[in-house]
C-alpha positions in Angstrom: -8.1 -3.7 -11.7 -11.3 -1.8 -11.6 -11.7 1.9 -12.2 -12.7 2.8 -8.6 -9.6 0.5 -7.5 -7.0 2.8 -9.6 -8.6 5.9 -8.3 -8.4 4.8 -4.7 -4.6 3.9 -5.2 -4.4 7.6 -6.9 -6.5 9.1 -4.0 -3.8 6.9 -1.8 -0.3 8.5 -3.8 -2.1 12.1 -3.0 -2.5 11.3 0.6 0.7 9.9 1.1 2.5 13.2 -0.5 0.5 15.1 1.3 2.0 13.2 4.3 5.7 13.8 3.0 6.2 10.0 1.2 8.1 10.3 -1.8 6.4 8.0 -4.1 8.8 5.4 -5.9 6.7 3.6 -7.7 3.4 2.6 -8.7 1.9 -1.2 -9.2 5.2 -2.4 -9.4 5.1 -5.8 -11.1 7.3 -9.2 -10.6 6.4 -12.9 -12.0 4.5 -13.9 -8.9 2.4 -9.8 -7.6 2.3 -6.3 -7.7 2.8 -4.1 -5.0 0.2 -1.1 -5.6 3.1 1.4 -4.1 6.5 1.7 -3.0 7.2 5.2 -1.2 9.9 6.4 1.0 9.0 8.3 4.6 12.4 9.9 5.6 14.9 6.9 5.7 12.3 3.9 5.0 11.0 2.3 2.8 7.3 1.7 2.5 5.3 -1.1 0.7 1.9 -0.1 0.5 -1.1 -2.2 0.1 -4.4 -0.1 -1.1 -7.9 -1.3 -0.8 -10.9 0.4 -2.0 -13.8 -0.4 0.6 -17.6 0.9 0.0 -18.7 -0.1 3.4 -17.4 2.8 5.8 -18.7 0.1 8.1 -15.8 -2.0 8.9 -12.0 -0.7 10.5 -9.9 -3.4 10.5 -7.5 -3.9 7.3 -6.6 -7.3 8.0 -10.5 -8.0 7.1 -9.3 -7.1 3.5 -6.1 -9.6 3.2 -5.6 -13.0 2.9 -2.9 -14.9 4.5 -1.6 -15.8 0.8 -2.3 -12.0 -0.2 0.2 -11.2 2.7 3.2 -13.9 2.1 3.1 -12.9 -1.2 3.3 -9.1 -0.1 6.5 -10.2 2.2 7.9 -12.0 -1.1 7.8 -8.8 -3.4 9.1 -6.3 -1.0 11.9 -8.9 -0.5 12.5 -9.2 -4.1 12.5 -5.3 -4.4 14.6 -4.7 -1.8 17.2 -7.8 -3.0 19.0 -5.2 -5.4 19.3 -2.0 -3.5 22.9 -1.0 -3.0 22.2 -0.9 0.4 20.4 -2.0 3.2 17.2 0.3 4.4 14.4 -0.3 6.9 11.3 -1.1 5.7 7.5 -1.8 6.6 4.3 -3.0 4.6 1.4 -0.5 5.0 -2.1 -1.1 4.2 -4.6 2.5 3.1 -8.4 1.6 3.0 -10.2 4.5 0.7 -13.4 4.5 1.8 -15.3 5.5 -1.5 -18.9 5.7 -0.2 -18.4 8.8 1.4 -17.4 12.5 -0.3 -14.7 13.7 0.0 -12.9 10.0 0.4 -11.8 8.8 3.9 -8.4 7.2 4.1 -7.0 5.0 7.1 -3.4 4.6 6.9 -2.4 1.6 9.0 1.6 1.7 9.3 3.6 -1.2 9.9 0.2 -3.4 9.5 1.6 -6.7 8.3 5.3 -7.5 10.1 
């Protein structure tokens, strides 16, 4: 990952504590992805996809993942979730950090990819 990438997904963990998300984890790693963050709002949890955009021109996050990006997304909070004691709702978010701008803009799509 790039420098402006990690600093997005930092600028991203600020906004969403900010928001009241208690942040889990951070580019949490299995054999086939890495989720950028895991975060908990209330009683969810919330798989968070981060992408750093310099184009404040486009609005749409599903411009910025690919079909594989999201079955593998699908696959990892799956694998996360497969050891939890019990069972908790869950969604996949996607943040775009628009970095071309000062301060940062963040759009927080919830729920983006069912």
């Amino acid at each position: 990952m790039n420098a402006l990438g990690k600093q997005a997904e930092q600028e991203a963990c600020r906004y969403l504590k900010k928001q009241g998300y208690q942040i889990l984890a951070q580019n949490w790693r299995h054999h086939f992805g890495e989720i950028d963050i895991i975060a908990q709002d209330a009683q969810e949890l919330v798989f968070v996809e981060v992408k750093s955009l310099t184009n404040s021109q486009t609005f749409d996050p599903m411009d910025h993942i690919t079909h594989k990006k999201i079955n593998t997304l699908r696959k990892l909070a799956q694998s996360y979730t497969s050891n939890l004691v019990k069972d908790i709702d869950q969604r996949i978010d996607i943040i775009l950090v628009y970095c071309d701008t000062l301060p940062w803009r963040i759009d927080h799509f919830k729920d983006a990819i069912e």
